[in-house]
N, C-alpha and C positions, 0 to 999 in steps of 0.2 A: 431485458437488459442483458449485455454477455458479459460472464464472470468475470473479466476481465476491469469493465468496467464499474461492478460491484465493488471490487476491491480497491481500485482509485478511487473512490468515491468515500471508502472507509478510510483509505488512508489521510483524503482531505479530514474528515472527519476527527481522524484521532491529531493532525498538525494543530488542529486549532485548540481543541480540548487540552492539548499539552502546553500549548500558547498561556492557557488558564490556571495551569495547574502552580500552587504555591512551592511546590518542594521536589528536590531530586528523585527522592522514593516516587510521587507520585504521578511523576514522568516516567519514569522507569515503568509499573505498573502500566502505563495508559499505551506505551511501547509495544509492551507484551499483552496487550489485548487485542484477542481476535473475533469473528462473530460467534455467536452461540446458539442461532434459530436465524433463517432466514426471515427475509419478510413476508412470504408467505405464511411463514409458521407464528409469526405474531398478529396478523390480522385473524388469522383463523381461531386465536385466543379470547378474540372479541376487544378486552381492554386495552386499549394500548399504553396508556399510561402506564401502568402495572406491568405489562407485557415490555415493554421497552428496557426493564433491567434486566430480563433473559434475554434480552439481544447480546448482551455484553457477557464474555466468557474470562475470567484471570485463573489463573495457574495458582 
């Protein structure tokens, strides 16, 4: 996939997750997150359940 559309794909991602989110702060938060491990680097993790909150990177 080209980064390009890795990144649309996150951005879908985070529309909807902020679609969800109860409060201003945690729109704000879901905003400013970006990736934090590609998905390479989380299947090579082996768990993905557990691997799936290093995908997510906050300031």
């Amino acid at each position: 996939m080209v980064q390009t559309d890795k990144v649309l794909e996150f951005d879908k991602v985070k529309e909807k997750w902020m679609e969800l989110a109860l409060t201003e702060w945690a729109k704000e938060k879901i905003k400013d997150t970006v990736p934090g491990m590609s998905e390479n680097e989380l299947i090579a993790r082996g768990d993905k359940w557990k691997s799936a909150v290093g995908f997510f990177k906050w300031d």
